[in-house]
Gaussian input, Z-matrix of N, CA and C with variables (Angstrom, degrees):
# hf/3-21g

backbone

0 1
 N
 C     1     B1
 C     2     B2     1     A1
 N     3     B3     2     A2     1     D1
 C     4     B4     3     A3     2     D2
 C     5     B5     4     A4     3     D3
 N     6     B6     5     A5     4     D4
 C     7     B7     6     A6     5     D5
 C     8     B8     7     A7     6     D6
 N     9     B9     8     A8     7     D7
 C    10    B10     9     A9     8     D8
 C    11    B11    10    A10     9     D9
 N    12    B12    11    A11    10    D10
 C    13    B13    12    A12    11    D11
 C    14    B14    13    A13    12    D12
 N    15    B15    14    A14    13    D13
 C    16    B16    15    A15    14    D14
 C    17    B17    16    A16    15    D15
 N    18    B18    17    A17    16    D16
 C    19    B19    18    A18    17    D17
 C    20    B20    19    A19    18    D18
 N    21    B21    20    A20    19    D19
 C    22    B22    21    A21    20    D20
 C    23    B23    22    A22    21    D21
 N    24    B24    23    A23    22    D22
 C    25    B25    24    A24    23    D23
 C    26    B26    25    A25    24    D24
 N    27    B27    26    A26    25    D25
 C    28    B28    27    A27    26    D26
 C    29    B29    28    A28    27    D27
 N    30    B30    29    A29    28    D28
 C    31    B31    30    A30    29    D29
 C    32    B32    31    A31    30    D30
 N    33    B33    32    A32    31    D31
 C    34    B34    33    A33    32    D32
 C    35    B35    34    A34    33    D33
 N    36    B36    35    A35    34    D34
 C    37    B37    36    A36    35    D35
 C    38    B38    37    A37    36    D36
 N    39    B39    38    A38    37    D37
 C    40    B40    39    A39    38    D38
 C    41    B41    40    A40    39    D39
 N    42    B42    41    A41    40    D40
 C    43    B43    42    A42    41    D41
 C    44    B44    43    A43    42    D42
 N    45    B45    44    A44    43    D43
 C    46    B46    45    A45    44    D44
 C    47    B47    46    A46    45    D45
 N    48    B48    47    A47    46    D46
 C    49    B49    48    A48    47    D47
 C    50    B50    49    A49    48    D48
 N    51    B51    50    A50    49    D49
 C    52    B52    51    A51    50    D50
 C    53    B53    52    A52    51    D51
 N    54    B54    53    A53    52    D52
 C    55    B55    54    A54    53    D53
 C    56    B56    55    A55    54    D54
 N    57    B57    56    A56    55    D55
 C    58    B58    57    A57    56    D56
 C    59    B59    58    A58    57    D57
 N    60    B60    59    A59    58    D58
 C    61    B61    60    A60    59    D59
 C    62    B62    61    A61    60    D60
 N    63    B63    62    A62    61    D61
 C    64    B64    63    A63    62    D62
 C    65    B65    64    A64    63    D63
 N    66    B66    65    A65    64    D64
 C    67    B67    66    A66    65    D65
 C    68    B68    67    A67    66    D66
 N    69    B69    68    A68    67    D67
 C    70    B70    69    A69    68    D68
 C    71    B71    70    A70    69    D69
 N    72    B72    71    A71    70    D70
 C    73    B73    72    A72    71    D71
 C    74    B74    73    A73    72    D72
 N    75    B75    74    A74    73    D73
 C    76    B76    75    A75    74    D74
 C    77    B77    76    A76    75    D75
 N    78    B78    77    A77    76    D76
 C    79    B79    78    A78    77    D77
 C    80    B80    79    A79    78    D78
 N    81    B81    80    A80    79    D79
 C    82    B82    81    A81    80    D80
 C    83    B83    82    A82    81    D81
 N    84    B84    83    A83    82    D82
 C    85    B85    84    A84    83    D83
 C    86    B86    85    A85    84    D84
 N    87    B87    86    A86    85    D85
 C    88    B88    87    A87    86    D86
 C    89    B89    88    A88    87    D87
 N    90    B90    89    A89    88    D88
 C    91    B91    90    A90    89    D89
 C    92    B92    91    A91    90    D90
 N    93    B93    92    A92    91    D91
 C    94    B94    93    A93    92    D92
 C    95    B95    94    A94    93    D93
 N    96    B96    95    A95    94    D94
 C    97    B97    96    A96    95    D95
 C    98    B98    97    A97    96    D96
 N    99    B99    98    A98    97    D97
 C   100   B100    99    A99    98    D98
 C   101   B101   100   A100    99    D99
 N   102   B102   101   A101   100   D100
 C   103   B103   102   A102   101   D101
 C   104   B104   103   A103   102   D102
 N   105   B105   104   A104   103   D103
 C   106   B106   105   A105   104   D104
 C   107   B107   106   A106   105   D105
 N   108   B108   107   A107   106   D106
 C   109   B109   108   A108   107   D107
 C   110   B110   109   A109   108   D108
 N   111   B111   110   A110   109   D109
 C   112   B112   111   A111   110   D110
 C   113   B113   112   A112   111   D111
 N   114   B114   113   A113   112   D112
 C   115   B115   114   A114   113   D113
 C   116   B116   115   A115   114   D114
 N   117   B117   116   A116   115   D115
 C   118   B118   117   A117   116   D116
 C   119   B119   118   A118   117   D117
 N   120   B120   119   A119   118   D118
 C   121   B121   120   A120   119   D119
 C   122   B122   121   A121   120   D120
 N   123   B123   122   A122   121   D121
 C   124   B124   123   A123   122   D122
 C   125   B125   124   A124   123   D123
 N   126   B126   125   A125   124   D124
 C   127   B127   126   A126   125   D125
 C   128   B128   127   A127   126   D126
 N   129   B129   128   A128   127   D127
 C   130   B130   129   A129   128   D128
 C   131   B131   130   A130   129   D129
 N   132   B132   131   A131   130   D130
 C   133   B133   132   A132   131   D131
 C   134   B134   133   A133   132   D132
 N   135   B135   134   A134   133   D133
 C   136   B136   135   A135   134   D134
 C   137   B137   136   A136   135   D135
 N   138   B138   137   A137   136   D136
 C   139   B139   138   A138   137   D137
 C   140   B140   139   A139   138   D138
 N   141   B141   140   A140   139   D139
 C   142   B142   141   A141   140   D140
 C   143   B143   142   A142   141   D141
 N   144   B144   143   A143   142   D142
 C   145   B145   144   A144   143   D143
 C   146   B146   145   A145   144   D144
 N   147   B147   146   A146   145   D145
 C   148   B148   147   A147   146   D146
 C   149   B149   148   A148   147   D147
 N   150   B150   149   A149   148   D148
 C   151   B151   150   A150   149   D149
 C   152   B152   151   A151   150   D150
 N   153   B153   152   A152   151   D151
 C   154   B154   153   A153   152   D152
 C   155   B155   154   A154   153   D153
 N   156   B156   155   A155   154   D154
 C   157   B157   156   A156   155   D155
 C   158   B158   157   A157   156   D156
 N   159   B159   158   A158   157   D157
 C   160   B160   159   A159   158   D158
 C   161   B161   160   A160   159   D159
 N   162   B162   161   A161   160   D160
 C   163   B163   162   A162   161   D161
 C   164   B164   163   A163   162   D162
 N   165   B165   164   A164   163   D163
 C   166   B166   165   A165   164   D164
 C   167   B167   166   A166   165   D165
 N   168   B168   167   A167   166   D166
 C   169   B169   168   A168   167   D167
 C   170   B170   169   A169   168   D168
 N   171   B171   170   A170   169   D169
 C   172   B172   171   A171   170   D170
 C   173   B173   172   A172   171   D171
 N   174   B174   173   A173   172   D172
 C   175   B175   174   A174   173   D173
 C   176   B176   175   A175   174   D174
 N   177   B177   176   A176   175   D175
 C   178   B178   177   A177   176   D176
 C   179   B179   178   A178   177   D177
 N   180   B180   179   A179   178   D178
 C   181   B181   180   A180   179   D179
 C   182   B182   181   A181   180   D180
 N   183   B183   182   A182   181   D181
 C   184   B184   183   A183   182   D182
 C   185   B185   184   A184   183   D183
 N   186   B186   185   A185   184   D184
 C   187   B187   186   A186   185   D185
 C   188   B188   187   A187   186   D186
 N   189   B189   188   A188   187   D187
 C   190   B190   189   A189   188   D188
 C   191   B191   190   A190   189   D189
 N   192   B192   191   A191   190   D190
 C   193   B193   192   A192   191   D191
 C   194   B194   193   A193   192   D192
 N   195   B195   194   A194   193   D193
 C   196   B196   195   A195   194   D194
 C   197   B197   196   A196   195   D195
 N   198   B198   197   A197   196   D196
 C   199   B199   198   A198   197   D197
 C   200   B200   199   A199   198   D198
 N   201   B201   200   A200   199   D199
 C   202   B202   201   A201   200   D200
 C   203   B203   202   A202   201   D201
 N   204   B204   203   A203   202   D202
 C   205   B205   204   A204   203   D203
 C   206   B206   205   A205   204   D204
 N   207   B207   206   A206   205   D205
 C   208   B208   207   A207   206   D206
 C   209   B209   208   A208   207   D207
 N   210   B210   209   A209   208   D208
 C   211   B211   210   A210   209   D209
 C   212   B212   211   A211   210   D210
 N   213   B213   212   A212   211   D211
 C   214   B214   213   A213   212   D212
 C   215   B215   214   A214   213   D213
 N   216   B216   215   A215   214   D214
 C   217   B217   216   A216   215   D215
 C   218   B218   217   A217   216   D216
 N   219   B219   218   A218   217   D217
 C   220   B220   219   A219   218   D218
 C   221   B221   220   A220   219   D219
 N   222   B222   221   A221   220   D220
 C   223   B223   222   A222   221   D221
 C   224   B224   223   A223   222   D222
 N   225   B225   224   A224   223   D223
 C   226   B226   225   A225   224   D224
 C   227   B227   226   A226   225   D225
 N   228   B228   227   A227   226   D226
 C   229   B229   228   A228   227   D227
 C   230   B230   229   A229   228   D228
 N   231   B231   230   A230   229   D229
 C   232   B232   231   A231   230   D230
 C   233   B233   232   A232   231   D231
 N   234   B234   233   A233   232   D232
 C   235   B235   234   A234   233   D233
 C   236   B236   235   A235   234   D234
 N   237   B237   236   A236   235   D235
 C   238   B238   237   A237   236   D236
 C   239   B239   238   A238   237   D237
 N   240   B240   239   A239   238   D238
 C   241   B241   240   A240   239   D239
 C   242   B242   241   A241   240   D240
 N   243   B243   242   A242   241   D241
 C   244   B244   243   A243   242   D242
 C   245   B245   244   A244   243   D243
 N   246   B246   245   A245   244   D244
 C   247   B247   246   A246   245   D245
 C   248   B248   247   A247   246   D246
 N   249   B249   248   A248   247   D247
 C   250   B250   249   A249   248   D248
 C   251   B251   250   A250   249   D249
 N   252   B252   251   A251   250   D250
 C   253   B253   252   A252   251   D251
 C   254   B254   253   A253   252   D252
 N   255   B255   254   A254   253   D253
 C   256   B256   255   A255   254   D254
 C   257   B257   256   A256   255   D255
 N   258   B258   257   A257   256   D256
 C   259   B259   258   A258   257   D257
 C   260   B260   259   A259   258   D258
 N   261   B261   260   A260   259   D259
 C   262   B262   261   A261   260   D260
 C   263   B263   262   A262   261   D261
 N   264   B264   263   A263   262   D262
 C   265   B265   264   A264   263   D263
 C   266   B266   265   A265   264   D264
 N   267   B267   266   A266   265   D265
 C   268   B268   267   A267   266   D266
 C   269   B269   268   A268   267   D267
 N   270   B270   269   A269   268   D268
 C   271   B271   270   A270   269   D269
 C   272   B272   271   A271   270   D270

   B1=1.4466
   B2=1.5193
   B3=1.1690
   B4=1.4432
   B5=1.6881
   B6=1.0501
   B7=1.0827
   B8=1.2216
   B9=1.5125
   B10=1.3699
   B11=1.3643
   B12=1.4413
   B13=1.3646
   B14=1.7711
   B15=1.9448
   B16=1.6958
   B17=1.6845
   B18=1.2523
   B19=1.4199
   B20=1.6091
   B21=1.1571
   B22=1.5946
   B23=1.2837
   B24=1.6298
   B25=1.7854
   B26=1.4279
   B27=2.2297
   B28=1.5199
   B29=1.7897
   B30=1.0723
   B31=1.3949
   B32=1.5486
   B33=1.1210
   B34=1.4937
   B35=1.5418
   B36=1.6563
   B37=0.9744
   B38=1.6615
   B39=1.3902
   B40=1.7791
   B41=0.9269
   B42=1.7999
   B43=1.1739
   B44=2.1472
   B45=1.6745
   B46=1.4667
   B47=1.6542
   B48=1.6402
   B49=1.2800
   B50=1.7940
   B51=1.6629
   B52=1.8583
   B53=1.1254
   B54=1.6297
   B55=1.6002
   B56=1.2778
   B57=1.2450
   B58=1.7775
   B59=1.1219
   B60=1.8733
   B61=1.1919
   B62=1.6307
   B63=1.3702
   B64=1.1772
   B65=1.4640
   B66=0.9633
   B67=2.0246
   B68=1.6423
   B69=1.0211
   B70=1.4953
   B71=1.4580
   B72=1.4669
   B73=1.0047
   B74=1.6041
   B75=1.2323
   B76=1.2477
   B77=1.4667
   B78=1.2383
   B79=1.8602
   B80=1.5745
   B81=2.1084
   B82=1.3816
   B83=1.8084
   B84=1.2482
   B85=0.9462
   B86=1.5027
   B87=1.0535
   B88=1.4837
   B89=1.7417
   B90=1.4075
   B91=1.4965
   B92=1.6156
   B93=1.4796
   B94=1.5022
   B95=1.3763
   B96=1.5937
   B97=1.6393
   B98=1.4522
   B99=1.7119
   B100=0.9296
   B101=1.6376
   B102=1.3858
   B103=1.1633
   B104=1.8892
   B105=1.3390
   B106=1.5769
   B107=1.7266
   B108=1.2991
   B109=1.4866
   B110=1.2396
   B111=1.3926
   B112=1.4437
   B113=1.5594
   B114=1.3109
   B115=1.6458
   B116=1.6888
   B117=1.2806
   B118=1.1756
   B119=1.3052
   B120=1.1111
   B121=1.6043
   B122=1.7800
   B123=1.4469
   B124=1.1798
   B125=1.3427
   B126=1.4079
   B127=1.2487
   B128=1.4737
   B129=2.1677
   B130=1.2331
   B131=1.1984
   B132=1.4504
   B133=1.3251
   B134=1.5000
   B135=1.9736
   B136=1.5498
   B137=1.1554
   B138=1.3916
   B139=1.6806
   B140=1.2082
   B141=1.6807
   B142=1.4004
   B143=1.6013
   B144=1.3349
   B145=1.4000
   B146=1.4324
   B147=1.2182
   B148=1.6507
   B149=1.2827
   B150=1.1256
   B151=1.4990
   B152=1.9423
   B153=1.7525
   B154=1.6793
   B155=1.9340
   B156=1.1312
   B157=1.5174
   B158=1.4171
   B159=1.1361
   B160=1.8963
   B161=1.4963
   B162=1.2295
   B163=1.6561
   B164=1.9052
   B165=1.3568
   B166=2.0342
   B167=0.9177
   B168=1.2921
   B169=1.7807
   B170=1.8435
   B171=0.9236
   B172=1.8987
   B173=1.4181
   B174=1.0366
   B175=1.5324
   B176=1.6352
   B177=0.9668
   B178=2.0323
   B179=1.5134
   B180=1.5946
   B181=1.4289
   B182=1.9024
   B183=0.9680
   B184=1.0710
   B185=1.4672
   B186=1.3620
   B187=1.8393
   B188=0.8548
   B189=1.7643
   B190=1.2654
   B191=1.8477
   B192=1.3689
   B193=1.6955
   B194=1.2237
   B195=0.9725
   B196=1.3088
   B197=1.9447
   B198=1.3311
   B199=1.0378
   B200=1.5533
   B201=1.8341
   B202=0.6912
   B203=1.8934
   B204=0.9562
   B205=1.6399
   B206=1.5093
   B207=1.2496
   B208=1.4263
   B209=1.4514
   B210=1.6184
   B211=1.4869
   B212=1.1178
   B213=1.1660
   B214=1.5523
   B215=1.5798
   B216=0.8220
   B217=1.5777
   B218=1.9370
   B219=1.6618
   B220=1.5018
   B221=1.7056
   B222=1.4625
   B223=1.2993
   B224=1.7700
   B225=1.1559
   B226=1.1597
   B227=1.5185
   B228=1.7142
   B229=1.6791
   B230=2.0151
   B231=1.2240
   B232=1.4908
   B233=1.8252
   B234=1.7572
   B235=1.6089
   B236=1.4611
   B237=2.0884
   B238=1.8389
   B239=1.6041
   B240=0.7464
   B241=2.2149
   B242=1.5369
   B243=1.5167
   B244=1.5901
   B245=1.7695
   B246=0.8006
   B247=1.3019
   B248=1.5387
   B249=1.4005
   B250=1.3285
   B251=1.7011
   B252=1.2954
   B253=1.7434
   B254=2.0752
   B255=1.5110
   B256=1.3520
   B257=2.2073
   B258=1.8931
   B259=1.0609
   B260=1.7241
   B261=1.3149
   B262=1.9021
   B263=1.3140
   B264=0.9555
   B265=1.7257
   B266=1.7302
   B267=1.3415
   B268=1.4338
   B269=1.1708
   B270=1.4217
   B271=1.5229
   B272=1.1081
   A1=108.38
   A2=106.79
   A3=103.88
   A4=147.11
   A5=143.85
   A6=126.24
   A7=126.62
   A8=155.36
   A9=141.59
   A10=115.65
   A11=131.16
   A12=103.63
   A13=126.47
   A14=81.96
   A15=104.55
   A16=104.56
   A17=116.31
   A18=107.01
   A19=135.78
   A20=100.02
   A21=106.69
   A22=120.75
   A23=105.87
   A24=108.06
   A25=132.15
   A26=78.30
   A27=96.31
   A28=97.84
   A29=116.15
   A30=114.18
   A31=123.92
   A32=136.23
   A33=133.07
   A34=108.66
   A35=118.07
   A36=135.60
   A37=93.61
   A38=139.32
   A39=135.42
   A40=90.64
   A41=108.54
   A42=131.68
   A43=79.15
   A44=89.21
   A45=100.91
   A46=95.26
   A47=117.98
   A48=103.28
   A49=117.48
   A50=83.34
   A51=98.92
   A52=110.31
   A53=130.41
   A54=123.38
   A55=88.40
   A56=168.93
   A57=129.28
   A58=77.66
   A59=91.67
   A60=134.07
   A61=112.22
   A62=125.51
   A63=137.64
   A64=135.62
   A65=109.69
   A66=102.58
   A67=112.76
   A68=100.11
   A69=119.53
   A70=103.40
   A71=113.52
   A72=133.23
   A73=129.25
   A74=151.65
   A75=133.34
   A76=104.92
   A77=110.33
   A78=123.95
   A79=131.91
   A80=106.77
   A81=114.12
   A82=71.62
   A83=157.23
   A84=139.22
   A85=109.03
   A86=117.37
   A87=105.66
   A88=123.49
   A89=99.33
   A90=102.00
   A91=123.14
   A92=114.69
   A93=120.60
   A94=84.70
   A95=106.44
   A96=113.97
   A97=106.07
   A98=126.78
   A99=107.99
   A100=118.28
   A101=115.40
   A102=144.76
   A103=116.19
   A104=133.29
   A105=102.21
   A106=89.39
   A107=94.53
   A108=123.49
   A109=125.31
   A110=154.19
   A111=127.60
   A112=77.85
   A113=106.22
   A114=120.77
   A115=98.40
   A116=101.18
   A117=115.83
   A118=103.64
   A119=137.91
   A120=135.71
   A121=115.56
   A122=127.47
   A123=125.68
   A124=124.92
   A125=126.50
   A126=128.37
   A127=94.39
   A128=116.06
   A129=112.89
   A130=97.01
   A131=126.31
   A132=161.52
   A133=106.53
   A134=104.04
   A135=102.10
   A136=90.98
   A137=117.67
   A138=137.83
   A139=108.92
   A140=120.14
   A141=123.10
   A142=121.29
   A143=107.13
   A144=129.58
   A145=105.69
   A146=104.35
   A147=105.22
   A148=127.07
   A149=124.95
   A150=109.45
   A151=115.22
   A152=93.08
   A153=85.83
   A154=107.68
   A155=106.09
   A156=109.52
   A157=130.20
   A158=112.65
   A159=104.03
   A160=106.45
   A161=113.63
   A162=112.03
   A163=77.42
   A164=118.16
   A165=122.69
   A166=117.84
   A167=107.99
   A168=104.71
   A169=91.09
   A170=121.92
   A171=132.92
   A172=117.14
   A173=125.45
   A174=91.16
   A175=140.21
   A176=119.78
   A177=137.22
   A178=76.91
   A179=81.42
   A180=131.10
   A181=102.18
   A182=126.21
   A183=153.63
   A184=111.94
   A185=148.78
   A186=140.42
   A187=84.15
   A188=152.74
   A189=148.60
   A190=92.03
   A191=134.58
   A192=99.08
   A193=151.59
   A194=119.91
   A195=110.16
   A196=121.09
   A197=134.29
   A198=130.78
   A199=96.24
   A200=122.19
   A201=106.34
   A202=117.42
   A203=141.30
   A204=130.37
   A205=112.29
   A206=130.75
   A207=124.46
   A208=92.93
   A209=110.92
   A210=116.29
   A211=148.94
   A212=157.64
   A213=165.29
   A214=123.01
   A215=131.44
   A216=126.28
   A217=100.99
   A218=86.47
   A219=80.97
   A220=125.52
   A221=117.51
   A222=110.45
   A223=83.40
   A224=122.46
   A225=137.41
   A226=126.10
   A227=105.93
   A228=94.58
   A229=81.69
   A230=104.18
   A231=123.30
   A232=107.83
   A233=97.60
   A234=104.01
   A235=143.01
   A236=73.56
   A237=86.81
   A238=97.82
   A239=137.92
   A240=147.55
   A241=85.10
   A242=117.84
   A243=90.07
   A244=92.14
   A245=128.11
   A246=131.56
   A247=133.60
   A248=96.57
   A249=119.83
   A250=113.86
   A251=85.78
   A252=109.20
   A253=103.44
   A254=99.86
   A255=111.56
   A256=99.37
   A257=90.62
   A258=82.44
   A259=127.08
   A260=113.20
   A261=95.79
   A262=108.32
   A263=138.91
   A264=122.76
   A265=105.53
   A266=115.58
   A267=114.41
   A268=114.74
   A269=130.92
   A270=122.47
   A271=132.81
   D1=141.61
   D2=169.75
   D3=-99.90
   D4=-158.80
   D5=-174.12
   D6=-54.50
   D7=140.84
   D8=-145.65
   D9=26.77
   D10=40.66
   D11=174.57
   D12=53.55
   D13=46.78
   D14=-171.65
   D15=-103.97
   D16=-3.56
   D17=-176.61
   D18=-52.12
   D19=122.85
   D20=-168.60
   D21=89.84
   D22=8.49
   D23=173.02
   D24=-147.51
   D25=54.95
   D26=160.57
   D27=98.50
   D28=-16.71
   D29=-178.93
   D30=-99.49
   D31=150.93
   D32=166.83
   D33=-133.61
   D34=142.45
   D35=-160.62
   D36=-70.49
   D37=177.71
   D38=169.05
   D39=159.35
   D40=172.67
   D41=-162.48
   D42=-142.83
   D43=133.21
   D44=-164.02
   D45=-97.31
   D46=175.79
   D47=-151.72
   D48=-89.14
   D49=18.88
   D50=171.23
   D51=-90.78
   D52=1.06
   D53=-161.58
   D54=77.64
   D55=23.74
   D56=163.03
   D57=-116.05
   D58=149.78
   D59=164.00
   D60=-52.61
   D61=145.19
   D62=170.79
   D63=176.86
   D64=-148.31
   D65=171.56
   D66=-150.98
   D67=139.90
   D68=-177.44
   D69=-92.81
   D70=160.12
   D71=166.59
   D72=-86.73
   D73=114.03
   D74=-153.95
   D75=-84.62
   D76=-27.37
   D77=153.43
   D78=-18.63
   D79=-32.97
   D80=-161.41
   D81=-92.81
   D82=-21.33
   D83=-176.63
   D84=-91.45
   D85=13.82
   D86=162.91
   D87=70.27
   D88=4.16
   D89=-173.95
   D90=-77.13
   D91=157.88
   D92=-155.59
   D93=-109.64
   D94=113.34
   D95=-174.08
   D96=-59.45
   D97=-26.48
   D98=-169.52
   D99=-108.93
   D100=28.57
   D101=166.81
   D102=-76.85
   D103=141.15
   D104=160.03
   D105=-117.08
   D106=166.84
   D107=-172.67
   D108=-112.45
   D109=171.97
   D110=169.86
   D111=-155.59
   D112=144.49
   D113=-178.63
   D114=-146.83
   D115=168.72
   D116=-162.45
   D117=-143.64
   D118=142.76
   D119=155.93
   D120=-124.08
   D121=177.63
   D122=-179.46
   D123=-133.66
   D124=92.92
   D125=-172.40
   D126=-77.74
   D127=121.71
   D128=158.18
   D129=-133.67
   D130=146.23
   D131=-174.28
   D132=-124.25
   D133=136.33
   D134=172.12
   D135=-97.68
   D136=-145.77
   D137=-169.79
   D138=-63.30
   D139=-48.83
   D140=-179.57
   D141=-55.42
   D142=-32.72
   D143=-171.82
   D144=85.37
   D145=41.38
   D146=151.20
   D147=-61.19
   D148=133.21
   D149=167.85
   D150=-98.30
   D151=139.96
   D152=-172.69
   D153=-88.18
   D154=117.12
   D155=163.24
   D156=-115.84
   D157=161.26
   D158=-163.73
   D159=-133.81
   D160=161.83
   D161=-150.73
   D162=-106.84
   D163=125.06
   D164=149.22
   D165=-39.54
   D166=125.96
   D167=175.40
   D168=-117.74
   D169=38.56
   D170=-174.29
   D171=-131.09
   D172=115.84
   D173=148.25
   D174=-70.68
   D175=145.02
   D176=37.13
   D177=-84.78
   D178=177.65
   D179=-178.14
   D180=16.04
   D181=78.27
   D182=144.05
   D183=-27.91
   D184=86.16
   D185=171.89
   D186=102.70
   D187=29.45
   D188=-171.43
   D189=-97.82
   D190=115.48
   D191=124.91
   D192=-19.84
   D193=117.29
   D194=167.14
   D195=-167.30
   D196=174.56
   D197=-159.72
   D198=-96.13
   D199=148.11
   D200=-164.32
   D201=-79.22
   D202=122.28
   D203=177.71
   D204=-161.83
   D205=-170.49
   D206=170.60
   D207=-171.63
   D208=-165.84
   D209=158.85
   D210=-32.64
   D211=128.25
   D212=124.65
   D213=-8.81
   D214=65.44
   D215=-167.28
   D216=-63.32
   D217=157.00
   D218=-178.22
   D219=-74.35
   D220=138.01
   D221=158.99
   D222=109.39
   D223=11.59
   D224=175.88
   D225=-110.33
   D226=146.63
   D227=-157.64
   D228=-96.61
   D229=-174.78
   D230=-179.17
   D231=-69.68
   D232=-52.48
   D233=160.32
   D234=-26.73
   D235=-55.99
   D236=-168.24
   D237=-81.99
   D238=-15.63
   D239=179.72
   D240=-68.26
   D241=-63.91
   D242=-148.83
   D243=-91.12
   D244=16.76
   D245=154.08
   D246=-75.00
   D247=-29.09
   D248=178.45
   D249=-87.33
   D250=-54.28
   D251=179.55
   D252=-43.09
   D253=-51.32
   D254=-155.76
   D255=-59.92
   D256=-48.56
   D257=175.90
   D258=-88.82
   D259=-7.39
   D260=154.47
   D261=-72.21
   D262=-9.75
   D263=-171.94
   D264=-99.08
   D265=-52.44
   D266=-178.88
   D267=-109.71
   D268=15.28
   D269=-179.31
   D270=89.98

């Protein structure tokens, strides 16, 4: 659920790129409500169980945290995206 008990209306819960808590708009991403999307992200952990996250240098959310992943292109499995994703973002 999202911020105020916004789920499903256009809002997502986040932490903006000051650290405070707040909510984004799904709007700054430009998405076609009546489109669906499939995204992917990548939780990796070393030994400690760190988790690795990386600061946007893009918009949306620009200085945002976040894990590294993005879109699904078509004809594409969920695997091969965050496989792909991991290596355009970190190499």
């Amino acid at each position: 659920m999202g911020a105020n008990g916004a789920a499903g209306k256009g809002r997502a819960a986040g932490f903006g790129a000051d650290g405070s808590s707040g909510a984004f708009y799904f709007s700054a991403m430009e998405h076609d409500r009546h489109r669906v999307v499939l995204a992917v992200d990548a939780l990796i952990t070393d030994t400690e169980c760190c988790i690795l996250i990386m600061e946007r240098g893009t918009q949306p959310f620009k200085g945002s945290w976040v894990l590294p992943g993005g879109l699904v292109d078509p004809g594409e499995t969920v695997e091969e995206a965050c496989t792909r994703e991991v290596e355009e973002e970190l190499g």
